[in-house]
Each structure stands twice: as C-alpha cells, then as structure tokens.
N, C-alpha and C positions, 0 to 999 in steps of 0.2 A: 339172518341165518349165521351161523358160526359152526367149527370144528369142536367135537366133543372127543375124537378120539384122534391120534395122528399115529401111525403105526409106519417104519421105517425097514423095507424088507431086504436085506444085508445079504440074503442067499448068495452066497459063490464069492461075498467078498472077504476084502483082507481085513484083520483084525484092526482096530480104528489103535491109533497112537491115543496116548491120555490125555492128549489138548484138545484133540477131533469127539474123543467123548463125551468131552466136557463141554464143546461146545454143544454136540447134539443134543446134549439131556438141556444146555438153557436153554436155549431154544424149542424144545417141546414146552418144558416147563411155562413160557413167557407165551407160546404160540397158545395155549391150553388155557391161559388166566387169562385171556383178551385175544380175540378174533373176530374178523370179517371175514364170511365165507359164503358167496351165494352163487348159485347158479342159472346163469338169465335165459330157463326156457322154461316153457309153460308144460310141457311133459317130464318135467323132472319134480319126484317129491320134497317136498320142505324136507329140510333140516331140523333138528342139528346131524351133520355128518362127521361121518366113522370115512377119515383117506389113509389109504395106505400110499406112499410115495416106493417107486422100482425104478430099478434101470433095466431095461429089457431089450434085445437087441439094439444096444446105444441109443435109445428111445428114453427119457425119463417120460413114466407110465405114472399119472393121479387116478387110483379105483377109487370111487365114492361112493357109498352108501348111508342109507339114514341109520338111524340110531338102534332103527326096529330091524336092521339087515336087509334092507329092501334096496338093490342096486339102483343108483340114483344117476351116477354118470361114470364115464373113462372116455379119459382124453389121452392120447401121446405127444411129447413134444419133443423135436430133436433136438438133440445138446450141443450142435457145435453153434447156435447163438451163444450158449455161455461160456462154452471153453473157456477164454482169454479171461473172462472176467473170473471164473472159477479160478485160471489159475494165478490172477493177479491179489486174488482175496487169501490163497495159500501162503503165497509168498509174503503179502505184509504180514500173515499171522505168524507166520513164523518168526519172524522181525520181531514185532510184538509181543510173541512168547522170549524166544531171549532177551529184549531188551527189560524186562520186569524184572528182569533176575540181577542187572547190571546196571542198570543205566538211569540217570537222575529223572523225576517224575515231569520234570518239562519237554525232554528229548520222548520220553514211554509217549504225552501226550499230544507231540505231533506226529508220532508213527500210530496213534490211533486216529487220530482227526484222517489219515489218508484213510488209513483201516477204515470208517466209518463211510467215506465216500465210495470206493467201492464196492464196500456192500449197498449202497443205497443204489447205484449203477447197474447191481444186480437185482434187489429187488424191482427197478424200475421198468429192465427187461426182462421180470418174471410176469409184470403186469400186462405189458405191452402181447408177451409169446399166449397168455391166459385170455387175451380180447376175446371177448364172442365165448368161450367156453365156462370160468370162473369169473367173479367182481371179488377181488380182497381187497382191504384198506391197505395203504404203504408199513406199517407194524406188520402186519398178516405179511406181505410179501418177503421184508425185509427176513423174518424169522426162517419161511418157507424157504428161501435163500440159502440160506445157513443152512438146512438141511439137505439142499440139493448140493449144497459143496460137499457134506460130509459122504451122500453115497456117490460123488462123483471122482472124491479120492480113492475110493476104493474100484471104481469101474475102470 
C-alpha cells in the first residue's frame, strides 16, 4: 500500500518562508515517487490513500482515505514528542540555508550530515508515535517528517 495523494491543510497558518516551501513541495514531490503506507487492521480499506496532514488543537491529525473517498482511518498524535526535534531540524536548516550562500562545500557538508541525522531522529520518532496505527518504510517517515515540521512552523 502507498500514499497516492498527500494534501497539507495550512488553515489559520502563517505564510511558509521560501526555504519552508521548498522544502514542502520535495518532500511531497519525493513522498509521491516512492512510499510505504499501510495500515495494520483488518477493518480498514486497501489503499492506495489520499492523507491529508492538520494541526488541530496541537494535535498533528493523519485523515486517510482511499483513492475512491472512502474514509479509511484518523489517528491523532500529540506533538510535544517532536518539539525538540522539530525545533532542532529548524535551526540546523537554517544553518544550512546560509551556509550555501557562503561557506566552502566541506563546512555546507557537515552542517548537513547533522542536518540529515536529525531528521533521521525525527523520522524514527514518527515510526515509533505511528506503532499500531500506520507501517511506513524509513524514506516514507523521513519525508512525512519534513512535512510535519513545515505545519509545525506555522502552528
């Protein structure tokens, strides 16, 4: 099973900076060319699913649906497991963004090697908070990640 549609619901948030855009559209992009998405119970329809990702009373909210509209699952998860790491993945991007504009490509390439471990840190407790509700492969998480920072900057 896999994600056919990934729909990102922004209501009441603030307009995303140009780096936060950009990561959300690769990350759709990368999420949408390759995914792991199943759901381990026997009353939920196949896939492929249509999720829409919310933050809903500081609740990050997965609605899922098959292909054909047919509600499939919703689950809630509270977000202060990510906090830290949400805000530890800001700060090296930030890093990261100026350091491309300045700095020689071996300094860019260990301020992304952290880059890349905290988001791996984050995808791993996106697996962990999904136990029992979602199965994604680490790719699938690490993406879904990336988009739970980008409505999590705005929440």
């Amino acid at each position: 099973m896999h994600i056919s549609h990934i729909e990102i619901d922004t209501d009441g948030l603030p307009a995303p900076t140009p780096e936060i855009e950009q990561e959300r559209k690769v990350a759709i992009f990368d999420l949408l060319e390759e995914n792991t998405f199943s759901i381990p119970r026997d009353d939920v329809p196949d896939g492929p699913y249509r999720v829409t990702l919310a933050i809903r009373e500081k609740r990050l909210v997965f609605d899922v649906d098959t292909d054909a509209g047919e509600p499939a699952a919703e689950f809630h998860l509270s977000l202060s497991p990510f906090r830290q790491t949400v805000k530890d993945y800001w700060q090296i991007c930030e890093s990261y963004f100026n350091a491309v504009k300045t700095l020689p490509p071996n300094q860019i390439e260990t301020i992304d090697m952290a880059r890349r471990g905290i988001h791996n840190e984050g995808a791993r407790l996106l697996q962990e908070r999904l136990d029992g509700k979602a199965e994604v492969d680490t790719d699938t998480a690490r993406r879904l990640f990336t988009l739970i920072c980008v409505l999590h900057f705005g929440a």
